[in-house]
N, CA, C and O atoms as a Tinker XYZ file with bonds, in Angstrom:
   292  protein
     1  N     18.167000  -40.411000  -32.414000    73     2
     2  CA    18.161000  -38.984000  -32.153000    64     1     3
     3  C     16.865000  -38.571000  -31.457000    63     2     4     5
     4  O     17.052000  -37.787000  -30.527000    81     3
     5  N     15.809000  -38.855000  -31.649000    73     3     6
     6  CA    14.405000  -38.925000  -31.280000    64     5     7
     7  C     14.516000  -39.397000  -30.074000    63     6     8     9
     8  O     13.768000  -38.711000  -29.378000    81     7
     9  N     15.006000  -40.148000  -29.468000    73     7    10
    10  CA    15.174000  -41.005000  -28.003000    64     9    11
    11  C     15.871000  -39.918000  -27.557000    63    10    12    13
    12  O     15.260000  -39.081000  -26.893000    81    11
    13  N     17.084000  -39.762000  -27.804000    73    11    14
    14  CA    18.308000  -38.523000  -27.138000    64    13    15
    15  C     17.362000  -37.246000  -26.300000    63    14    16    17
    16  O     17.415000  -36.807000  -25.151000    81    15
    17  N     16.586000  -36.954000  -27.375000    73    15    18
    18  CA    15.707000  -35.210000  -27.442000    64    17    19
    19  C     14.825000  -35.385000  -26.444000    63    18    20    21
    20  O     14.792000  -34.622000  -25.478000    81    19
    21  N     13.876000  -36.601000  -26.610000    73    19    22
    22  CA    12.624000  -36.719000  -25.813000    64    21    23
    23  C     13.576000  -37.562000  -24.638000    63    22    24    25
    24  O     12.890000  -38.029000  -23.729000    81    23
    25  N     14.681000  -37.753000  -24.560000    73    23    26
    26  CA    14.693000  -37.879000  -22.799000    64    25    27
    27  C     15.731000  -36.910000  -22.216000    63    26    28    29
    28  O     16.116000  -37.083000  -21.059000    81    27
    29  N     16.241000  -35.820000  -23.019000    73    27    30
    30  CA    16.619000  -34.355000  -22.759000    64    29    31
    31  C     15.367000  -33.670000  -22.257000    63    30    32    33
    32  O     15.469000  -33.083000  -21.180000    81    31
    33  N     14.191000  -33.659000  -22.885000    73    31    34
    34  CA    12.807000  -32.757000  -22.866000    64    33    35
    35  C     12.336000  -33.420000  -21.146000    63    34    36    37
    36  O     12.060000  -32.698000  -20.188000    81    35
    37  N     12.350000  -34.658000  -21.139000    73    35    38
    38  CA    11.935000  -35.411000  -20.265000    64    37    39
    39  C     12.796000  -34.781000  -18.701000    63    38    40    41
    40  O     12.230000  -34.478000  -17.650000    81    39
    41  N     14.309000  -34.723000  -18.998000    73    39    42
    42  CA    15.277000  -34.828000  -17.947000    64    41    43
    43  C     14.895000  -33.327000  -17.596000    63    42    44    45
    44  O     14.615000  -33.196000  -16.405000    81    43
    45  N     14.816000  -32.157000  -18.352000    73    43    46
    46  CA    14.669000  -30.685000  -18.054000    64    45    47
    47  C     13.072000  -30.371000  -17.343000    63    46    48    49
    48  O     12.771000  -29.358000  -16.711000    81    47
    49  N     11.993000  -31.787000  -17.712000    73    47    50
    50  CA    11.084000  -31.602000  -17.091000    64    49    51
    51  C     11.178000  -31.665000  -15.852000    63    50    52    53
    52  O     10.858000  -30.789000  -15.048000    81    51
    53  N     11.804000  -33.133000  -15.549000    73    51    54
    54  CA    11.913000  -33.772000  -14.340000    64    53    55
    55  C     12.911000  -32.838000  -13.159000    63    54    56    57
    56  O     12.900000  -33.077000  -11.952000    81    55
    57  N     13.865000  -31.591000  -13.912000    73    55    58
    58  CA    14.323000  -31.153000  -12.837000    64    57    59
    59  C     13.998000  -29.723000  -12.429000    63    58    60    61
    60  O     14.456000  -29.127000  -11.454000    81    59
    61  N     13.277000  -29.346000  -13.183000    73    59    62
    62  CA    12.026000  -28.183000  -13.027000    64    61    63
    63  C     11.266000  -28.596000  -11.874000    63    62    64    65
    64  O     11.178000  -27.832000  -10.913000    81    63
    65  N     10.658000  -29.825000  -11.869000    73    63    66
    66  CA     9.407000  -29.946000  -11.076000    64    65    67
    67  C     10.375000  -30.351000   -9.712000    63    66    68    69
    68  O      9.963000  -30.097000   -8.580000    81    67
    69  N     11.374000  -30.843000   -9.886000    73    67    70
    70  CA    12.321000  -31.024000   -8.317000    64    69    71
    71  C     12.773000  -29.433000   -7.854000    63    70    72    73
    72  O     12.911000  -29.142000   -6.666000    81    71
    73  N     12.954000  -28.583000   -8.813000    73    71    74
    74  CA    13.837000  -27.121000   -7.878000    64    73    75
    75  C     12.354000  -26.680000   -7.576000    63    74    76    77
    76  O     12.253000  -26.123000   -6.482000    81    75
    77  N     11.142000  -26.800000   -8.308000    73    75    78
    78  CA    10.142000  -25.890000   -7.404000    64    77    79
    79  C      9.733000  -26.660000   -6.012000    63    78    80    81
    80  O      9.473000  -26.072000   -4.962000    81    79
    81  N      9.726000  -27.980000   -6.185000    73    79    82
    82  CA     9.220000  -28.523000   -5.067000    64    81    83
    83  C     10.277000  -28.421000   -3.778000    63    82    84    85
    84  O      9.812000  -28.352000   -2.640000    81    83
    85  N     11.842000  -28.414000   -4.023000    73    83    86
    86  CA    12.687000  -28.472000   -3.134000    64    85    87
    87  C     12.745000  -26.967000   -2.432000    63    86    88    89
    88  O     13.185000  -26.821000   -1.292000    81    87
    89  N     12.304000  -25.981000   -3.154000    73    87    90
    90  CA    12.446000  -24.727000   -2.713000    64    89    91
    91  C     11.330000  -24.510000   -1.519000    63    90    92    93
    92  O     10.119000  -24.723000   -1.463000    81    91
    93  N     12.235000  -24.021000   -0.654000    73    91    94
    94  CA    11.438000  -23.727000    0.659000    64    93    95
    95  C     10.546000  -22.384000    0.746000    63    94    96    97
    96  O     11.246000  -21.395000    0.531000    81    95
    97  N      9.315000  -22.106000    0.980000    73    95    98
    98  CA     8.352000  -20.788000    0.724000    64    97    99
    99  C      9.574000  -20.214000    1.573000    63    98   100   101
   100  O     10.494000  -20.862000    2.072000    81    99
   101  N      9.357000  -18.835000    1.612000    73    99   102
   102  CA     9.778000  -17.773000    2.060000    64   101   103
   103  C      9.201000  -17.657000    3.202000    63   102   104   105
   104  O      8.082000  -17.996000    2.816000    81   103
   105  N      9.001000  -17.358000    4.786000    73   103   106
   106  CA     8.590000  -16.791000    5.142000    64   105   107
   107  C      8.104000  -14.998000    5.317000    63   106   108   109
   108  O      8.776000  -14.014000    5.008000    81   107
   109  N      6.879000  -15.045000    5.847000    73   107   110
   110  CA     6.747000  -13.534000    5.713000    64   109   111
   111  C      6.935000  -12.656000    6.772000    63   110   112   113
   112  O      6.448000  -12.696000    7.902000    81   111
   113  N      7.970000  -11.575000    6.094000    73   111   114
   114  CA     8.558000  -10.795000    7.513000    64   113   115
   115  C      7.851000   -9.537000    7.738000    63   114   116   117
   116  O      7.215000   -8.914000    6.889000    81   115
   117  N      8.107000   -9.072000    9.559000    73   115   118
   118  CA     7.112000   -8.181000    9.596000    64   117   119
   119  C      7.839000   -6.639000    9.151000    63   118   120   121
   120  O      8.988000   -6.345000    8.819000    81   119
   121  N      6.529000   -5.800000    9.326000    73   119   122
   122  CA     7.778000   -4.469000    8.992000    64   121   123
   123  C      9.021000   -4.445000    9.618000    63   122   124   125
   124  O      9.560000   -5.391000   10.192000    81   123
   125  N      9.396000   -3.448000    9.493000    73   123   126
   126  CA    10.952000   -2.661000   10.251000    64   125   127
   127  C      9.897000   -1.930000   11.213000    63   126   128   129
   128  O      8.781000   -1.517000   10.896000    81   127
   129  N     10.367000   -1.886000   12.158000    73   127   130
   130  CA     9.624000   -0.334000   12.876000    64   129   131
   131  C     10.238000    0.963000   12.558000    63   130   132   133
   132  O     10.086000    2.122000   12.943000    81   131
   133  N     10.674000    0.604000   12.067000    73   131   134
   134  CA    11.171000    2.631000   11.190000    64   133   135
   135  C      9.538000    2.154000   10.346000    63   134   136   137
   136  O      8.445000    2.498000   10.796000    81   135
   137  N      9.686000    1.484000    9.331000    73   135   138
   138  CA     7.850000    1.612000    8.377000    64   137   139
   139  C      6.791000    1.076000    9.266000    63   138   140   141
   140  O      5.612000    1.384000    9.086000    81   139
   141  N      7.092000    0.447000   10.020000    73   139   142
   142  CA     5.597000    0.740000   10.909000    64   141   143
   143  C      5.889000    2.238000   11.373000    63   142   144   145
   144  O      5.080000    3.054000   10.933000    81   143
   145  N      6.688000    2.635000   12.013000    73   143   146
   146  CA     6.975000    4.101000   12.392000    64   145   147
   147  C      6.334000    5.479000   11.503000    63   146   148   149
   148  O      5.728000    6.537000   11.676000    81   147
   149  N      6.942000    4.627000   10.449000    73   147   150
   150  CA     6.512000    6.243000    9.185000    64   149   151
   151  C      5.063000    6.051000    8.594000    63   150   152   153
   152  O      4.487000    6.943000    7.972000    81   151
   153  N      4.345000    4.386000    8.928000    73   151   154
   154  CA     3.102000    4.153000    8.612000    64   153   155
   155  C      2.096000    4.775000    9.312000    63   154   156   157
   156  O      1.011000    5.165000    8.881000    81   155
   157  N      2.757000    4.866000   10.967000    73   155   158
   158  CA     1.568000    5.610000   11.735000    64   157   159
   159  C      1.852000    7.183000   11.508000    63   158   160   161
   160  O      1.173000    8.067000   10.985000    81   159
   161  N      2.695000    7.179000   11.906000    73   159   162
   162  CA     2.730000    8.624000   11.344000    64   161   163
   163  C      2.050000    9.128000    9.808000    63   162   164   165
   164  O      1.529000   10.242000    9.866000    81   163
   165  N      2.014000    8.679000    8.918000    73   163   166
   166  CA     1.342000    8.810000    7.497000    64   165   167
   167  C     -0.114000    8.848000    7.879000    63   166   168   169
   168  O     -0.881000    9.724000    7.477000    81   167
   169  N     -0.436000    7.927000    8.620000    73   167   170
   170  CA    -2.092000    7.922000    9.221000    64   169   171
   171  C     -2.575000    9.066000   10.063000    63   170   172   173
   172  O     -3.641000    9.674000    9.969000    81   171
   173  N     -1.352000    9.282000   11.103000    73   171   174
   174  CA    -1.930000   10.515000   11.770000    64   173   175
   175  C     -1.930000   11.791000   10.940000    63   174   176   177
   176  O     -2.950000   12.470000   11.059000    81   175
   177  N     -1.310000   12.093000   10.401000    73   175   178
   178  CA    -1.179000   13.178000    9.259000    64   177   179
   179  C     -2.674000   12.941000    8.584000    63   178   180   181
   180  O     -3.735000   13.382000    9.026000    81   179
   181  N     -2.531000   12.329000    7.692000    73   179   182
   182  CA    -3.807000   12.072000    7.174000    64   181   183
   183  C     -5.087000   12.424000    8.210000    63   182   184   185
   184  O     -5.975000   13.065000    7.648000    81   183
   185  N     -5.305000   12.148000    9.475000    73   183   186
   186  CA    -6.203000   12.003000   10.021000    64   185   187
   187  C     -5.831000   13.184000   10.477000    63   186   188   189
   188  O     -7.001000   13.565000   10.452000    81   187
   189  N     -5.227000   14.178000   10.899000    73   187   190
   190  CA    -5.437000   15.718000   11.631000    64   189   191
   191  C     -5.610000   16.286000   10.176000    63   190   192   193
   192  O     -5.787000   17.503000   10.244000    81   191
   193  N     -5.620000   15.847000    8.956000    73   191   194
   194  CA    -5.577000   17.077000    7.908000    64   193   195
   195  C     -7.372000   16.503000    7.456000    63   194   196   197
   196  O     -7.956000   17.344000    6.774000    81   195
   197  N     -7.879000   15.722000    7.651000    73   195   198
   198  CA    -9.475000   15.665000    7.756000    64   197   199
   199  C    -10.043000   15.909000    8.751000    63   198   200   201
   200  O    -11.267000   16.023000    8.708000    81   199
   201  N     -9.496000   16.034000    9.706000    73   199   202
   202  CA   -10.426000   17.071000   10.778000    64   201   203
   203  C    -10.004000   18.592000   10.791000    63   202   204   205
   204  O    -10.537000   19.550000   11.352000    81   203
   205  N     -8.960000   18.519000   10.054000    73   203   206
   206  CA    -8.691000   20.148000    9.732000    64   205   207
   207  C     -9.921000   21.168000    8.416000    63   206   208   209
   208  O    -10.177000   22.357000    8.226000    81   207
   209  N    -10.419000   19.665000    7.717000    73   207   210
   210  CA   -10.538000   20.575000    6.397000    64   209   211
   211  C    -12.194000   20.238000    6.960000    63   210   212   213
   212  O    -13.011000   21.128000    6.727000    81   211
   213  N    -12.681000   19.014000    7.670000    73   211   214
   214  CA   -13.861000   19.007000    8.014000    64   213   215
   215  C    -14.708000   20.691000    8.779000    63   214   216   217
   216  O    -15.731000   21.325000    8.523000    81   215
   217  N    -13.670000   20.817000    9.688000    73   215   218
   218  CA   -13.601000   21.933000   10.734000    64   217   219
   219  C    -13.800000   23.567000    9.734000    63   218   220   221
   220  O    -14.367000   24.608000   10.069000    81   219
   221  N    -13.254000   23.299000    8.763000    73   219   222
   222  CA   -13.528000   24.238000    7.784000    64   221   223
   223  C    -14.594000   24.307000    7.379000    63   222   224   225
   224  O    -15.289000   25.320000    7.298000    81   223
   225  N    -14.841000   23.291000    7.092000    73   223   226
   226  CA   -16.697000   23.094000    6.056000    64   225   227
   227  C    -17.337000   23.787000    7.322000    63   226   228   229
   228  O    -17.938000   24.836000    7.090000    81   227
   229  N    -17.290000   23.330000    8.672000    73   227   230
   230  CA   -18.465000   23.667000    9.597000    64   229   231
   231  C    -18.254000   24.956000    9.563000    63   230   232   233
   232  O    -19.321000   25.525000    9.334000    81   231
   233  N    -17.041000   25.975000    9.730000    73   231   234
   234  CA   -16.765000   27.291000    9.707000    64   233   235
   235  C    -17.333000   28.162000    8.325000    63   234   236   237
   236  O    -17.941000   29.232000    8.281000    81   235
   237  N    -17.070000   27.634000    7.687000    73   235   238
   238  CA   -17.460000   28.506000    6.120000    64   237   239
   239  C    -18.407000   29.014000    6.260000    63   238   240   241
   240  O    -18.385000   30.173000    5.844000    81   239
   241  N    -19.818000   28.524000    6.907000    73   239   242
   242  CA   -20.681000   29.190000    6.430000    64   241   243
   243  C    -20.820000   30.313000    7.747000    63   242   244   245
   244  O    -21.355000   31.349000    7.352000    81   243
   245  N    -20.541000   30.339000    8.900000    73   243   246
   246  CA   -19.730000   31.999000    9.806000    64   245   247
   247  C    -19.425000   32.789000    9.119000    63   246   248   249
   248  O    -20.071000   33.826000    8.970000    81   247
   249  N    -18.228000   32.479000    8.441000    73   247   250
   250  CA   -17.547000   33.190000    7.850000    64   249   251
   251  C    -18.388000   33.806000    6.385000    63   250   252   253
   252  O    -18.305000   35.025000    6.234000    81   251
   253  N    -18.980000   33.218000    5.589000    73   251   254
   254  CA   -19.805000   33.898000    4.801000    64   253   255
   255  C    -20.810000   34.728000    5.634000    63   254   256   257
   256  O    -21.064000   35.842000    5.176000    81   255
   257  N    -21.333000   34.420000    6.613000    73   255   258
   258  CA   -22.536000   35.121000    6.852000    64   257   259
   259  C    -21.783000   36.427000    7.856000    63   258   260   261
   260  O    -22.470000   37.283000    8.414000    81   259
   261  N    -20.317000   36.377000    7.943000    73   259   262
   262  CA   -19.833000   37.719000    8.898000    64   261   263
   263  C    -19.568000   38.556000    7.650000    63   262   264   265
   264  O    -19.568000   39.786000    7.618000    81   263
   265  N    -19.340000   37.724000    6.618000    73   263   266
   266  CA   -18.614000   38.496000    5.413000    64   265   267
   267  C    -19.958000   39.548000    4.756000    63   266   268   269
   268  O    -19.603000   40.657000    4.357000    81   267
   269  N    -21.422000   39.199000    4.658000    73   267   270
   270  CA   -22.504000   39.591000    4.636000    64   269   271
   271  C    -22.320000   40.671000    5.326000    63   270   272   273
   272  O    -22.259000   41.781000    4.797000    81   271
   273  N    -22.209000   40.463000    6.607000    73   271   274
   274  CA   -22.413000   41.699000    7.643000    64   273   275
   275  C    -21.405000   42.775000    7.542000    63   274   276   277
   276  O    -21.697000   43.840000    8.085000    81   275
   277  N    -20.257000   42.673000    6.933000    73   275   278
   278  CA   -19.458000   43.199000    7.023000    64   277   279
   279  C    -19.709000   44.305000    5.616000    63   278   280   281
   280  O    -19.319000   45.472000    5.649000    81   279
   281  N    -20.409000   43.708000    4.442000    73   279   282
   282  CA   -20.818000   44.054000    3.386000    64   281   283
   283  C    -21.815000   44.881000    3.628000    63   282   284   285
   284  O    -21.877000   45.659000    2.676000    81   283
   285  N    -22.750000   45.149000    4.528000    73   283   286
   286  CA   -23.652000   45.949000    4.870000    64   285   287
   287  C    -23.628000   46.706000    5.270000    63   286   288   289
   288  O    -24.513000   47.510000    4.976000    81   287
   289  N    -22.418000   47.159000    6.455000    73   287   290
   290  CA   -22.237000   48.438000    7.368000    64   289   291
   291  C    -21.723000   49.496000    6.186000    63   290   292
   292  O    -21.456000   50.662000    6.475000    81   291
């Protein structure tokens, strides 16, 4: 019975290490161009909404100092 088990244990080893080795890698595929498509687009978005909010910072302080003036008349 001991012989039977340990060359069951043995046989399930031996065909483990054959399906990983027989298995062929995958190659790696490139996007779709629909997601490269919606990738650049995601970037340009991103990138006009930081020169939008940058453009703000430089404005704010105009705009406080008209808001001053406006407080004075």
């Amino acid at each position: 019975m001991n012989k039977l088990l340990a060359a069951l244990i043995t046989g399930f080893f031996a065909v483990g290490v054959f399906a990983q080795a027989a298995a062929p890698a995958a190659p790696a595929t490139p996007a779709a161009p629909a997601q490269a498509q919606k990738a650049e687009t995601k970037m340009e978005r991103k990138a006009e909404h930081k020169a939008a909010r940058k453009g703000e910072r430089k404005a704010a302080p105009a705009k406080k100092a008209e808001r001053k003036g406006e407080a004075k008349k």
